[in-house]
KOLMI-541358 format. One record per residue (C-alpha): residue number from 1; residue in three letters; x, y, z. Coordinates in Angstrom, 1 decimal, padded with zeros to 4 digits. Example, Ala and Ser with C-alpha at 12.3 -4.5 7.8 and 13.67 -1.06 7.14 Angstrom:
BEGIN
R    k    r      xx      yy      zz
R    1  ALA   012.3  -004.5   007.8
R    2  SER   013.7  -001.1   007.1
This chain:
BEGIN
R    k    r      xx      yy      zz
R    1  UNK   007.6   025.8  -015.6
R    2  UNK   005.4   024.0  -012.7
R    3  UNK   007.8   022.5  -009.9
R    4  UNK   006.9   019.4  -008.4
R    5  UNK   009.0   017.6  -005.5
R    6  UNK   010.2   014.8  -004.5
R    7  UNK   011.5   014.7  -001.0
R    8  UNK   012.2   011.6   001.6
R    9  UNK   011.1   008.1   001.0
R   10  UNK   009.1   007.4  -002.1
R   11  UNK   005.9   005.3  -000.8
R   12  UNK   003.5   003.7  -002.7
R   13  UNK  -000.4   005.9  -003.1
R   14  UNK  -001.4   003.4   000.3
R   15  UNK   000.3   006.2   002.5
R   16  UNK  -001.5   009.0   000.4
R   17  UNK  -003.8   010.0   003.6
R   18  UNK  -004.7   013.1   006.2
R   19  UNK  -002.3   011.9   008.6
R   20  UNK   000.4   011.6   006.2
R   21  UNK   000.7   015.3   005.0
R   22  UNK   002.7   016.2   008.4
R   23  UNK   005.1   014.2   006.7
R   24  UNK   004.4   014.8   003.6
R   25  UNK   005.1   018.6   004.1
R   26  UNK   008.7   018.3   005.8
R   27  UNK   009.7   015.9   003.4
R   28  UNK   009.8   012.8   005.2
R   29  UNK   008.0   010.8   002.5
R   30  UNK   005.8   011.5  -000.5
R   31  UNK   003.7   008.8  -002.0
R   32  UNK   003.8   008.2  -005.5
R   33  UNK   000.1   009.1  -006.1
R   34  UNK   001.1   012.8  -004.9
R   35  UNK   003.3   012.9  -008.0
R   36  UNK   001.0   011.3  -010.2
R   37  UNK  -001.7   014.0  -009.5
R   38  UNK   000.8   016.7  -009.4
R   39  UNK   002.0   015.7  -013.1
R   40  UNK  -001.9   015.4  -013.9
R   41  UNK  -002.7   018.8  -012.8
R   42  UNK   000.6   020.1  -015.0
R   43  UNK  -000.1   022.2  -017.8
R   44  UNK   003.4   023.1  -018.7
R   45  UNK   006.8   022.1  -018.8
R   46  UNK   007.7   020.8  -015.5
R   47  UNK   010.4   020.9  -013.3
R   48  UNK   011.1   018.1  -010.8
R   49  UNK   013.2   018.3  -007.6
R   50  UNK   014.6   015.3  -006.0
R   51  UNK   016.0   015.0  -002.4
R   52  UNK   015.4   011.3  -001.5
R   53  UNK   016.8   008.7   000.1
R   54  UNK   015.0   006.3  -002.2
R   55  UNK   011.8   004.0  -001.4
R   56  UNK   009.9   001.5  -002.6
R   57  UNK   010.6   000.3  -006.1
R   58  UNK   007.1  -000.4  -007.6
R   59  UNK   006.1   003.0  -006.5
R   60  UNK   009.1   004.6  -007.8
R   61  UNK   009.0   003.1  -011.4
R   62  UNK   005.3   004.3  -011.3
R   63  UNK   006.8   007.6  -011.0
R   64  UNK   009.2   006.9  -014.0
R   65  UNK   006.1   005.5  -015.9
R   66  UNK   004.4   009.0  -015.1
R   67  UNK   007.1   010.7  -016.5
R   68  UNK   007.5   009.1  -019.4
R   69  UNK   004.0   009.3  -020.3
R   70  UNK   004.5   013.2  -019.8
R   71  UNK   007.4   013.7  -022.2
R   72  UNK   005.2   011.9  -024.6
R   73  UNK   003.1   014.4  -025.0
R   74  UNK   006.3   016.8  -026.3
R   75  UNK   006.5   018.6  -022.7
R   76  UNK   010.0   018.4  -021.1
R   77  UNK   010.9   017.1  -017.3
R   78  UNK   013.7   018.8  -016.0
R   79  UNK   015.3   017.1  -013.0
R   80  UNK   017.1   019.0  -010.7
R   81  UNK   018.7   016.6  -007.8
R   82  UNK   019.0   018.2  -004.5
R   83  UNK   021.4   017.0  -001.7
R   84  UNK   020.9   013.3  -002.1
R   85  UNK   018.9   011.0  -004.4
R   86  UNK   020.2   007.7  -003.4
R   87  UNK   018.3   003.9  -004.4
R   88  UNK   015.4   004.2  -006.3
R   89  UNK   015.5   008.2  -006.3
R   90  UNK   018.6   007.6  -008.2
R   91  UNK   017.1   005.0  -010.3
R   92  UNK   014.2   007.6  -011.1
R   93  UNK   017.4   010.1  -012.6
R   94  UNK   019.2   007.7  -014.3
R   95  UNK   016.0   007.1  -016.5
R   96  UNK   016.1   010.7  -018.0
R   97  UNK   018.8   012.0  -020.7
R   98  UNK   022.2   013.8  -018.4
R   99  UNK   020.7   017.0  -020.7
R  100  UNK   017.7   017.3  -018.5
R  101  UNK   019.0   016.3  -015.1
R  102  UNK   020.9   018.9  -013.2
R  103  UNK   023.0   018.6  -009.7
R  104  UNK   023.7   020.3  -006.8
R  105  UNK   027.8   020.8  -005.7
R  106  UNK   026.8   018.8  -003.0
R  107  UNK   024.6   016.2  -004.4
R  108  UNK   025.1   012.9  -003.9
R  109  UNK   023.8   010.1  -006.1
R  110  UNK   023.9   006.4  -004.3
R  111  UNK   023.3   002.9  -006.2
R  112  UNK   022.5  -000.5  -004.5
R  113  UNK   020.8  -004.1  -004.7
R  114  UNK   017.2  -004.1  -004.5
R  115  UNK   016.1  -005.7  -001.0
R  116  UNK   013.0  -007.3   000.8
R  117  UNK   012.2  -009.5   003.2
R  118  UNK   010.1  -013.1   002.6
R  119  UNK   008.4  -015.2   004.6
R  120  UNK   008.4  -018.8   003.9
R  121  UNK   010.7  -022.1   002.7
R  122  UNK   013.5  -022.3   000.5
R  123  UNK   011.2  -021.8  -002.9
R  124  UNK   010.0  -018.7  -001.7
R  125  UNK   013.5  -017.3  -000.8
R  126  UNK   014.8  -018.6  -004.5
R  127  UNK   011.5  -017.0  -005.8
R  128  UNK   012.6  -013.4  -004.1
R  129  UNK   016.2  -013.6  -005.2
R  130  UNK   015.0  -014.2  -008.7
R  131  UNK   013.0  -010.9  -008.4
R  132  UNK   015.3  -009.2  -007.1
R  133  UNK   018.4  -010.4  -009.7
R  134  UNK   016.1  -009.5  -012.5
R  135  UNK   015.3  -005.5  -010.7
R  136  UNK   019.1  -005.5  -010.3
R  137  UNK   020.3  -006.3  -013.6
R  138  UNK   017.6  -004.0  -015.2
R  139  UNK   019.5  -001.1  -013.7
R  140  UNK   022.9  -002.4  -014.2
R  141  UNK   022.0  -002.5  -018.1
R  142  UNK   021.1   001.1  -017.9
R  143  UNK   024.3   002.2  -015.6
R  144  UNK   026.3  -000.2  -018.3
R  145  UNK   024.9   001.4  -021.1
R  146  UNK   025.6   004.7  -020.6
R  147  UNK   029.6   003.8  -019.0
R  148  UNK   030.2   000.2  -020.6
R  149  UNK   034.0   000.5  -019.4
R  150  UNK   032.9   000.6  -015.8
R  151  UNK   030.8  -002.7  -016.0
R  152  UNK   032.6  -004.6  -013.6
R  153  UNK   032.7  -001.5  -011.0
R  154  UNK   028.5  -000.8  -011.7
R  155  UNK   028.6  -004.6  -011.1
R  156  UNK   029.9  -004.2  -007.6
R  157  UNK   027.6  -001.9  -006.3
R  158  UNK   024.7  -004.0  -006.7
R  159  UNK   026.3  -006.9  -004.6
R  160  UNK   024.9  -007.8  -001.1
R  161  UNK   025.9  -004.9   001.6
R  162  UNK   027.6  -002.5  -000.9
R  163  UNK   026.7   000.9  -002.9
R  164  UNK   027.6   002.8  -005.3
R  165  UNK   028.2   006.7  -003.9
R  166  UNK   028.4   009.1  -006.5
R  167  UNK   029.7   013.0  -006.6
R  168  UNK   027.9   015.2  -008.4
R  169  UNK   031.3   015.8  -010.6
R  170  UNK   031.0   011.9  -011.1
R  171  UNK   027.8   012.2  -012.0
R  172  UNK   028.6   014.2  -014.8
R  173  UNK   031.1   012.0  -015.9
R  174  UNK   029.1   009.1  -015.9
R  175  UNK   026.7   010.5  -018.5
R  176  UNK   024.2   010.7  -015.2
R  177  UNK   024.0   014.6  -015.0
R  178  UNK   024.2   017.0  -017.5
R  179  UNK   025.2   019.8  -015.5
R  180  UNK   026.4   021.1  -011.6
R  181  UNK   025.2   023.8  -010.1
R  182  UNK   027.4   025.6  -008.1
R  183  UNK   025.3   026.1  -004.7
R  184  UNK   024.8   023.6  -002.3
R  185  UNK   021.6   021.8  -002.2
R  186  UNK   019.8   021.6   001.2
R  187  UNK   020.5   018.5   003.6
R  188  UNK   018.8   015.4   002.8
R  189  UNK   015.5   014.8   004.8
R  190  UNK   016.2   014.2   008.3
R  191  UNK   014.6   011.4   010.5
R  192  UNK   014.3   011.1   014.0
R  193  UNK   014.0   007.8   015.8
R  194  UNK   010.4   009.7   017.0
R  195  UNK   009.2   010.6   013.6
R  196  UNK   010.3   007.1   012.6
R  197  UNK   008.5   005.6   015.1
R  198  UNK   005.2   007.8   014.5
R  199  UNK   005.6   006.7   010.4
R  200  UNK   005.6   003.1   011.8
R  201  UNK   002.7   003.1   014.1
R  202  UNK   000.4   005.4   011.8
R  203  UNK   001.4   003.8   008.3
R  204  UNK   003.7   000.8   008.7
R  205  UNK   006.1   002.0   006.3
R  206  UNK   009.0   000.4   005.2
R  207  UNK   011.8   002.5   006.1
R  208  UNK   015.1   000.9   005.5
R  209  UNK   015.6   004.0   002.5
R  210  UNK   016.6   005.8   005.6
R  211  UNK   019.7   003.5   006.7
R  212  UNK   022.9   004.7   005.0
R  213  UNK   026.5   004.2   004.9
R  214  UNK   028.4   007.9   004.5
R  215  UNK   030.5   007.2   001.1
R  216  UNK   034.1   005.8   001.8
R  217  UNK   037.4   008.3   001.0
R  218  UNK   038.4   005.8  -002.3
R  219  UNK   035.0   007.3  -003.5
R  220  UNK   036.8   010.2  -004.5
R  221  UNK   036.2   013.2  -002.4
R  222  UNK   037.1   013.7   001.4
R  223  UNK   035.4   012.3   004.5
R  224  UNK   034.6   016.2   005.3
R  225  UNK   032.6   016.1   002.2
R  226  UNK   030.5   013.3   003.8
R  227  UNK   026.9   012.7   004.1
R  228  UNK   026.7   014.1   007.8
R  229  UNK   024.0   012.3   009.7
R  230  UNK   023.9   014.1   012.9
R  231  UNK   022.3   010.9   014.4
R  232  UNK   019.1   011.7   012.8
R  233  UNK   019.3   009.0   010.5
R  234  UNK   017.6   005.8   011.7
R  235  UNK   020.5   003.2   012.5
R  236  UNK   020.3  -000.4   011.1
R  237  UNK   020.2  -001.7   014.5
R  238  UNK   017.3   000.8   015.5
R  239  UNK   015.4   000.0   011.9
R  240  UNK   016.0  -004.1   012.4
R  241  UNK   014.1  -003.2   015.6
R  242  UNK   011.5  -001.3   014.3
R  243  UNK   011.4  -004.1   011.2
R  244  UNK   010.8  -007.1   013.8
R  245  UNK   008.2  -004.6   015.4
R  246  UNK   006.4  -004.3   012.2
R  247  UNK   006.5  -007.5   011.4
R  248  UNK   004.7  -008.7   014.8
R  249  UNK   002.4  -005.5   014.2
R  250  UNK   001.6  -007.2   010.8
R  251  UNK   001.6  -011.0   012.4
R  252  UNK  -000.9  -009.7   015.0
R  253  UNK  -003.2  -008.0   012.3
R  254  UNK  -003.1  -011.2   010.0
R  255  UNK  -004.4  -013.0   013.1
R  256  UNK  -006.8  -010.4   013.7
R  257  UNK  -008.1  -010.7   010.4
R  258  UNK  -008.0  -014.9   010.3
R  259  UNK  -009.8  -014.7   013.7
R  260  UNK  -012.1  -012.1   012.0
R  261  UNK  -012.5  -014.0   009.0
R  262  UNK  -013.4  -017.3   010.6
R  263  UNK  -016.2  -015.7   013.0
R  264  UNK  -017.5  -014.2   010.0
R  265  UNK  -018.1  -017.4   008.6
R  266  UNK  -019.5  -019.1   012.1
R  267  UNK  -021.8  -016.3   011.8
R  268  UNK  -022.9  -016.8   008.4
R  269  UNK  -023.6  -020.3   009.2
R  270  UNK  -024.9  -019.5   012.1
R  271  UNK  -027.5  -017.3   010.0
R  272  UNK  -028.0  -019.8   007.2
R  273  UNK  -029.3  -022.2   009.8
R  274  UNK  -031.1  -019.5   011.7
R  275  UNK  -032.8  -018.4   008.1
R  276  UNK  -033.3  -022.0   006.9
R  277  UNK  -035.7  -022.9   010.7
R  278  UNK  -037.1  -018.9   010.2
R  279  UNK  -038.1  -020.0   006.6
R  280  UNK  -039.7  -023.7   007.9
R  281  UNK  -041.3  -021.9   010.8
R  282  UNK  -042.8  -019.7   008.3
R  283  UNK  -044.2  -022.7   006.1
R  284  UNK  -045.6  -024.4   009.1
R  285  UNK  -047.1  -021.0   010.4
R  286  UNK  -048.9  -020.5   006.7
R  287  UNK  -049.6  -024.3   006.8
R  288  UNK  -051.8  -024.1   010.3
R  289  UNK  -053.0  -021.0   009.4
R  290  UNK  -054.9  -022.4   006.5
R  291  UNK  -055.4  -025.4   008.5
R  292  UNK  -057.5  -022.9   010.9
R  293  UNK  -059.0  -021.3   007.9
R  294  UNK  -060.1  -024.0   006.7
R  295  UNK  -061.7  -025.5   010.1
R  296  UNK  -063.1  -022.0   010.7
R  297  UNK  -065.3  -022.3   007.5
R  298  UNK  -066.3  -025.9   008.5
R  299  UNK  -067.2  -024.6   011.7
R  300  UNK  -069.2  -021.5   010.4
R  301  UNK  -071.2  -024.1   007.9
R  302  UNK  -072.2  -026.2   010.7
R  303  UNK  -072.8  -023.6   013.2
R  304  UNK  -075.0  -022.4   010.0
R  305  UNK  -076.8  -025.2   009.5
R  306  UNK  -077.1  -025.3   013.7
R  307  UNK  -078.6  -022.6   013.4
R  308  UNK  -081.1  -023.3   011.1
R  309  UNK  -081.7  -026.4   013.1
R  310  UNK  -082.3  -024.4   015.6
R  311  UNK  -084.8  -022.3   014.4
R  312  UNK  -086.9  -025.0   013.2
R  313  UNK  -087.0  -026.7   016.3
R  314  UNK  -087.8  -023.3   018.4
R  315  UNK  -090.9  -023.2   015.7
R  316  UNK  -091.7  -026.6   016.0
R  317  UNK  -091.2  -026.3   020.1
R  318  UNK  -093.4  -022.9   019.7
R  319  UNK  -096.2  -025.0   017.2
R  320  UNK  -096.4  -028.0   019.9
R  321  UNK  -096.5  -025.9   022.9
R  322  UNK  -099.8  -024.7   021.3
R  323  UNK  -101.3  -027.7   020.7
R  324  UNK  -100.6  -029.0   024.2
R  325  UNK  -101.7  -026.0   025.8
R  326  UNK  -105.6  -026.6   023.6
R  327  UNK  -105.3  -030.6   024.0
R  328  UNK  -104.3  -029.7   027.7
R  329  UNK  -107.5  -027.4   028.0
R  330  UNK  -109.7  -029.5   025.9
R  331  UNK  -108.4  -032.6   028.5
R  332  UNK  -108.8  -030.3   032.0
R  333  UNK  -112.6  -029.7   030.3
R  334  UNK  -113.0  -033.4   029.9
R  335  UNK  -111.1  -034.4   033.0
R  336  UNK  -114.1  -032.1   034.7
R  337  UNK  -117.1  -033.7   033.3
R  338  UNK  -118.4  -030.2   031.6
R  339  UNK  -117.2  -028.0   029.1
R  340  UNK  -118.2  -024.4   029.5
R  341  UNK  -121.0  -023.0   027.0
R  342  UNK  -118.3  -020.5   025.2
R  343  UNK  -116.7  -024.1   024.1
R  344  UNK  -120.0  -025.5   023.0
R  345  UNK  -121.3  -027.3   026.5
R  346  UNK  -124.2  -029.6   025.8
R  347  UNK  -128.0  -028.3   026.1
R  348  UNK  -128.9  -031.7   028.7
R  349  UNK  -126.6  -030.9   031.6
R  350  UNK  -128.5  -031.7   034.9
R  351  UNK  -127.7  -031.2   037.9
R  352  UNK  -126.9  -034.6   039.5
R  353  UNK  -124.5  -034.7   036.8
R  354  UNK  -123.1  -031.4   037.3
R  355  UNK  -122.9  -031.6   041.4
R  356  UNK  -121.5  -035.4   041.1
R  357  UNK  -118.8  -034.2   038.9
R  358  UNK  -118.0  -030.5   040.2
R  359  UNK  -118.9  -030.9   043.8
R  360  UNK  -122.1  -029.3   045.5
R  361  UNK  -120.1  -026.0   046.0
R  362  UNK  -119.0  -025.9   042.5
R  363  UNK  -121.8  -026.7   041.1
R  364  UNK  -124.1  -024.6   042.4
R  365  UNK  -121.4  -021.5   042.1
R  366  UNK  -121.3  -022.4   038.0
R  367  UNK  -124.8  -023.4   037.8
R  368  UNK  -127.3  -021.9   039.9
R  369  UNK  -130.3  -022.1   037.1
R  370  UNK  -129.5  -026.1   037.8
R  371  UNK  -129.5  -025.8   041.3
R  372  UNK  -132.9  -023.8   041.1
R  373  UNK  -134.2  -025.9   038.5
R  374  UNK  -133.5  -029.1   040.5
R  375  UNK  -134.8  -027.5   044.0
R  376  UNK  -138.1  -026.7   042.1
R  377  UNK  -138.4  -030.4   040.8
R  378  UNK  -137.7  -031.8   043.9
R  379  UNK  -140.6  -029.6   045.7
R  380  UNK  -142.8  -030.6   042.7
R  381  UNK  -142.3  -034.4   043.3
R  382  UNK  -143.4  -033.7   047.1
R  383  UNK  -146.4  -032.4   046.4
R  384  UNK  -147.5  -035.0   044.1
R  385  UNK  -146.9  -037.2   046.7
């Protein structure tokens, strides 16, 4: 038979962490999802130990839930209750048959309204006290069931600031337990205002299960068979403390997250608008680029056509430069008066003509046969004379 246990304050799976098994381990709290896995991992009948000042509700009918499901599959769930299970630790007992739950001499089993605290107007305190009436009568109707001549009594214990403190010889009687065992369980959990305060700061739990009034002598059994705190309890004056603490811890992170919330969305409108002048930058970028793309082909067809332009006119320019070079030739020749032989000069040059039109110098220098010829003409005509 596997045991599994359930010691200190039943939290809900949000406290299942690294930093929690500290507490896990000296049985401060155990989160319901520790049980779950536990039962999971069970390949047997199991045996489940309880020493628990009680918890949180939801968590704790998860447990019964998990149980449940477990018998279901025709495996037992013997519960053996160690020196206290009080709230929803006794709830968690009362759900089984008295044949499968066993207590210690010096168990104690304690009953009590259901409590939380709201926020809000007067529909959301009717709202709570609606919840809570309905938890309430739930376990009243079990109680009543199994002791319907102590109706009025089970009644009682469920009104606001009283319990119901059970021995474990009254357990018995009330159908609750099946049997005693004659050892003492150990002491309840112990918690120090440090640890307390430590739970608090690193998970924020709840932990009013740890307030508790000792049983009163009318319970039936001796103020020597009390409860004994040793001042390691929290006191309700030291947990109101450590409620309003909490409660200004979880004002401040509310806050935190509004204020985080509402950058979150400056900055997302922020980045729409940002996104919505990237994405009209980007148009106008594509829209000059092909503006440019467009005025760069323009520019390469008339630089082109320039350039074929060009070309002509450099041929053209070459072509005329040519023919004023042989008209400029032809007119220095004609500018002269004489055009050399090579160029076809006539066969009647004489030399007046020449020397009137080249100068004597010239003349003579280009034409000495002329010059000769003349000289000889000119002696000729002397002699004749």
């Amino acid at each position: 038979m596997k045991r599994i246990e359930l010691r200190g304050v039943i939290v809900s799976g949000n406290y299942d962490g690294d930093w929690a098994d500290q507490y896990i381990q000296r049985g401060i709290f155990t989160p319901e999802s520790r049980v779950r896995k536990a039962f999971a991992e069970a390949d047997d009948d199991v045996e489940l130990y309880i020493n628990s000042q009680g918890g949180s509700i939801f968590a704790g009918n998860e447990i019964v839930n998990v149980i449940q499901a477990f018998r279901a599959t025709g495996r037992k769930v013997e519960i053996t209750v160690g020196a206290l299970a009080a709230s929803m630790a006794a709830i968690i007992v009362s759900n089984s048959d008295a044949s499968d739950v066993k207590v210690h001499q010096n168990s104690r089993i304690m009953f009590h309204g259901a409590l939380m605290l709201t926020e809000g107007g007067a529909g959301a305190h009717e709202d709570s006290a609606s919840l809570l009436a309905s938890i309430n009568q739930q376990v009243i109707d079990k109680l009543t069931g199994k002791n319907p001549d102590m109706s009025d009594e089970i009644k009682g214990w469920f009104e606001e600031g009283r319990a119901g403190w059970l021995s474990a010889q009254q357990a018995v009687d009330m159908g609750i337990a099946g049997a005693i065992i004659g050892e003492d369980a150990d002491a309840a959990p112990k918690v120090s205002k440090d640890a307390a305060q430590a739970m608090l700061e690193n998970g924020g739990i709840d932990i009013a299960a740890f307030d508790f009034e000792p049983p009163k002598a009318d319970a039936g059994y001796t103020a020597t068979e009390d409860i004994a705190t040793n001042g390691a309890f929290v006191t309700l004056a030291e947990y109101e403390t450590l409620k309003a603490r909490l409660s200004g811890l979880q004002s401040a992170k509310d806050k935190e997250i509004a204020a985080l919330k509402d950058d979150l969305a400056k900055a997302e409108d922020r980045f729409t608008g940002e996104k919505i002048a990237a994405e009209k930058m980007i148009d106008d970028l594509k829209a000059e680029q092909a503006k440019l793309k467009a005025d760069l082909e323009a520019v390469k067809t008339d630089l082109s056509a320039a350039k074929s332009e060009s070309e002509k006119a450099i041929a053209d320019l070459a072509a005329e430069r040519e023919r004023r070079k042989t008209a400029e030739a032809r007119h220095a020749a004609l500018v002269g008066g004489v055009l050399r032989a090579e160029d076809g000069e006539p066969d009647n040059l004489t030399w007046p003509d020449v020397s009137q039109r080249l100068g004597y110098a010239e003349a003579k220098k280009r034409y000495p046969d002329l010059y000769a010829q003349y000289g000889e003409q000119m002696k000729s005509k002397g002699k004749t004379r």
